[in-house]
N, C-alpha and C positions, 0 to 999 in steps of 0.2 A: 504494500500500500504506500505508493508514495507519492508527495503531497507536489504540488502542481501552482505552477501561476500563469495567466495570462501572458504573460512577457516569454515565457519559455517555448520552444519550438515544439510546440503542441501538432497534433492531427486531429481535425475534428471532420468525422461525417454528416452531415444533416439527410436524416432520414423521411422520404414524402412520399409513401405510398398512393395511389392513385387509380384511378377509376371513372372513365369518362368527365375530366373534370376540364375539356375544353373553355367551361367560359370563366375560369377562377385562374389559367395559368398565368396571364401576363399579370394581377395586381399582385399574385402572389410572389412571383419570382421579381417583380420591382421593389415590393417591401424586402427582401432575399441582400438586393443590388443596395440600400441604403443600409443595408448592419453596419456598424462603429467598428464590428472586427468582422475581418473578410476570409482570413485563410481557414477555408471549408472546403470539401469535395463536397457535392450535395449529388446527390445520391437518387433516382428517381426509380421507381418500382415500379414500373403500372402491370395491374393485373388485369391484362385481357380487354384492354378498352376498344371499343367500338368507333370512336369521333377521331378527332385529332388531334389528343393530349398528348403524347408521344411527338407530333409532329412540332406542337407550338413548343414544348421544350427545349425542342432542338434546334427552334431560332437562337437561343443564350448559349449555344458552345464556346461562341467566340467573348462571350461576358463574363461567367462561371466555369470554374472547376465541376465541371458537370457530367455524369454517369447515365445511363439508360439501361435498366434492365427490365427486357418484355417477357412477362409469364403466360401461361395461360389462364384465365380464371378462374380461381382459388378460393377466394375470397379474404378480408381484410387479413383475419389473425396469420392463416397460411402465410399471404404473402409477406407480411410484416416479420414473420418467423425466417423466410428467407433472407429478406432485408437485414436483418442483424445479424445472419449468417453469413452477411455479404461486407460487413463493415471490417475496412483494415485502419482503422485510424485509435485511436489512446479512448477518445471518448466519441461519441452517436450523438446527436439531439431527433426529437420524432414530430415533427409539423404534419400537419394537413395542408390539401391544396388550396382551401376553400377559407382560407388565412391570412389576415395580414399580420406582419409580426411587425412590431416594435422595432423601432431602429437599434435597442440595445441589450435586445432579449439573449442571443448569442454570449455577448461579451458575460453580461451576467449570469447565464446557468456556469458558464463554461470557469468563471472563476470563483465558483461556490466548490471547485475538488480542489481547492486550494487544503481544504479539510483531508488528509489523506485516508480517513476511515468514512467518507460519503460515498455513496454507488449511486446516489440516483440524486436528481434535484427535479424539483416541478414549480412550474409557474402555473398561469390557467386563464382559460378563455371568458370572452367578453361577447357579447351577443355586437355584431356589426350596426342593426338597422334600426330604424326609430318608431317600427309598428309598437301597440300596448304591449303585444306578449314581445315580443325583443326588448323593451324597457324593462318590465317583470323578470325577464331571465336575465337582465342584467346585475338586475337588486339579488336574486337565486345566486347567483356565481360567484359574488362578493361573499354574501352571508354561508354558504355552504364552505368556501373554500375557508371560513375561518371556523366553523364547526367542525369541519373533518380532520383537520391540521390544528397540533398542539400548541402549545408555547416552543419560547425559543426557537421557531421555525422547523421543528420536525412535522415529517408530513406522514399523516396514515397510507395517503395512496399518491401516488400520481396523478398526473391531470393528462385523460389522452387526446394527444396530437399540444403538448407544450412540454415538452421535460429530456433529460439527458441525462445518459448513463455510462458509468464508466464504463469501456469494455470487456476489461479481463475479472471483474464481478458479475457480469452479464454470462459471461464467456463460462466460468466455474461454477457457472449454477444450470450450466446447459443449455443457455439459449432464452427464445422468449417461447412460453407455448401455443403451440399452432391448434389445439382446440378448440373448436368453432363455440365452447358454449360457454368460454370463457370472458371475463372482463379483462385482457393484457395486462391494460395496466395497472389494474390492482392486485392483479394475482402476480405479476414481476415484483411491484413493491413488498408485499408480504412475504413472499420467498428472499429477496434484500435481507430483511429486517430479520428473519429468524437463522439467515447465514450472518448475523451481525453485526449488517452494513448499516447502516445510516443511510436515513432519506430525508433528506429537507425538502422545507417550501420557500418559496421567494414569493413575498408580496408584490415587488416590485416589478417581474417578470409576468408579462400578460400577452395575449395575441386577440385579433379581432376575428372572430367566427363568426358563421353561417351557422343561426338555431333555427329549428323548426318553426315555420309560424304558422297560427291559426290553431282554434281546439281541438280538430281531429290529431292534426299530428301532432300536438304536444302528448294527446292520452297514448296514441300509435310507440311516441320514442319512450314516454314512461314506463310502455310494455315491456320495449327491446329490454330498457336498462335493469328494469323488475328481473327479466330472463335472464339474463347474464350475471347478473348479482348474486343470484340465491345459487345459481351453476358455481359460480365461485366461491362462493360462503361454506358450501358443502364440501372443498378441499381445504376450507379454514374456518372450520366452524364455531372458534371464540370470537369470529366477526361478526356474528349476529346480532347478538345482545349489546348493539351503540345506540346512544339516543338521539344521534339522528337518522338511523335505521327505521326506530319505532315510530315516530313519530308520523312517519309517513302513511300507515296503516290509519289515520282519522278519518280523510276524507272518502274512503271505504267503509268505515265504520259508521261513518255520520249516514251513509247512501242504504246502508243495511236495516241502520236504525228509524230512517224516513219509510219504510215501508212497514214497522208496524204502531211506531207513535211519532208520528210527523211533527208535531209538538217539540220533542225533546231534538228531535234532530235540527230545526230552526234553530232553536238556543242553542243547541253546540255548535252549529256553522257561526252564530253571532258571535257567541264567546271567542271562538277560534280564531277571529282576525284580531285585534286584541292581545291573543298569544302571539299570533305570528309578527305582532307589529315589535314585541318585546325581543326574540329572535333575531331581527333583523335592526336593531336600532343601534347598533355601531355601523349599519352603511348609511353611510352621505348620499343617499336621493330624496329626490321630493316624495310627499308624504302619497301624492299619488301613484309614482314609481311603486312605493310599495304596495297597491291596491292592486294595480296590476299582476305586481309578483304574487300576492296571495292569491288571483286566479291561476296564475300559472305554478303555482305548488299543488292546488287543489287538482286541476287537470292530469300535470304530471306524475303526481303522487294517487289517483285512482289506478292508472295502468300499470303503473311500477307493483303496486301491492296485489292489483289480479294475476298478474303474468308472477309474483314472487309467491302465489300461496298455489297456483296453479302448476307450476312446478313443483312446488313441497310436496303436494296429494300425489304425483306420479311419481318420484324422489320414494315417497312413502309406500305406495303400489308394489314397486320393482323391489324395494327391500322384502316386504313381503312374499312376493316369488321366489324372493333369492337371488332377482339380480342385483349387480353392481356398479354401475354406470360412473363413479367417479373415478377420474385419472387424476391420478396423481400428478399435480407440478412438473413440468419438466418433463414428462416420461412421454410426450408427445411432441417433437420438436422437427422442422422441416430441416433436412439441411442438404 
């Protein structure tokens, strides 16, 4: 483990897996061209794309230290498994395309392994646009990322598509795993942390994302994330029982309770915002931002808890038969 600065002749890959993401290439690889620190290979994955994201990449050859590897389609985790299988550089960072990043997001994950016992650092994303639920998910990303992250900047999980890892901890834990029913980036973090390593967060390192909007797909994404949670939680299951895990089970509960005393379930949605205003009152938005954000917990937070109890009951099923469906960390790895 040893300890690292900025100033030193570092190698860093910037990892962007991809996927038909023709109309995000040029802002994304422009915010890329203004980072404060430049010397990166960046690294492009695309799995199997259809349009011309491949093609527009490859306008920046002559801009960027720039790579192109074409798979076939795999899907995210697969590919991103290969991707780090494909990193020759000291340390990785993991972007999305559909991203603008900060002009000094780089410089700072990349001089947080100044700590020679960290393996991983995360920043986190910010919702781009100025619809109600993009403002709500903004007040979300603020208040959560200080929920799930400790003091003194340790971080329970990473933030995916903002964070960087060293390699040869990456490397010695077998890779990232290619398990489609996995969360990457919290089951890489976990696996970190019980080899060890240290995982911080950086408040100060953020990037602007593409979030869902409108109420179908906020409940649609709360499902995925329900699904992949409880998939993960079941190869770490002292990860359950956090309170802001639970928390999220209300607005299911207040929907179960409306069907047979509509009475108490009104007063628990009233009370509810109220709590949630208390949750959220170290973020700096206006006091309607947070009105918004309480729809977009409420939305989010129905499909996260259907898809997280809906895999419990089959999770529970299959034990019963005697099957086994959990893999273990690492024991699934592309290479």
């Amino acid at each position: 483990m040893d300890a690292v600065s900025i100033s030193d002749q570092l190698t860093i890959d910037v990892i962007v897996n991809v996927y038909n993401e023709e109309k995000n290439v040029d802002a994304f690889t422009k915010s890329l061209l203004k980072q404060t620190y430049q010397n990166f290979r960046l690294l492009i994955v695309d799995d199997g794309s259809t349009d011309q994201t491949v093609s527009k990449f490859r306008n920046y050859f002559h801009r960027l230290n720039l790579e192109v590897i074409e798979l076939p389609h795999i899907g995210l985790r697969g590919a991103r498994a290969v991707a780090v299988d494909t990193v020759q550089a000291d340390f990785f960072i993991v972007f999305d395309a559909d991203q603008i990043i900060v002009p000094f997001a780089i410089e700072r994950l990349i001089e947080s392994f100044s700590d020679p016992e960290v393996g991983a650092v995360t920043g986190y994303k910010i919702s781009q646009g100025d619809t109600w639920s993009e403002r709500g998910q903004r007040v979300i990303a603020l208040a959560a990322f200080q929920a799930i992250n400790g003091k003194e900047g340790k971080a329970d999980q990473l933030s995916g598509g903002c964070f960087a890892c060293r390699t040869k901890a990456i490397r010695d834990l077998g890779g990232f795993a290619a398990h489609d029913k996995y969360a990457e980036d919290a089951e890489i973090s976990w696996r970190l942390q019980k080899a060890g390593w240290k995982t911080i967060a950086r408040s100060d390192v953020y990037v602007y994302h593409q979030d869902p909007v409108g109420s179908w797909e906020m409940i649609k994404w709360g499902w995925r994330m329900g699904w992949l949670g409880v998939h993960t939680r079941l190869a770490y299951p002292e990860k359950f029982l956090k309170p802001h895990l639970l928390i999220r089970f209300g607005p299911l509960f207040l929907s179960i309770l409306a069907l047979f005393w509509p009475m108490f379930a009104i007063v628990g949605l009233t009370v509810s915002f109220p709590l949630f205003l208390i949750q959220v009152r170290k973020v700096e938005k206006p006091l309607l931002d947070k009105l918004y954000a309480w729809f977009v917990f409420l939305l989010k937070s129905f499909g996260w808890s259907l898809a997280f109890l809906r895999v419990l009951a089959e999770y529970t099923v299959d034990r019963i038969r005697g099957k086994n469906d959990v893999n273990r960390p690492g024991s699934k790895v592309l290479t």
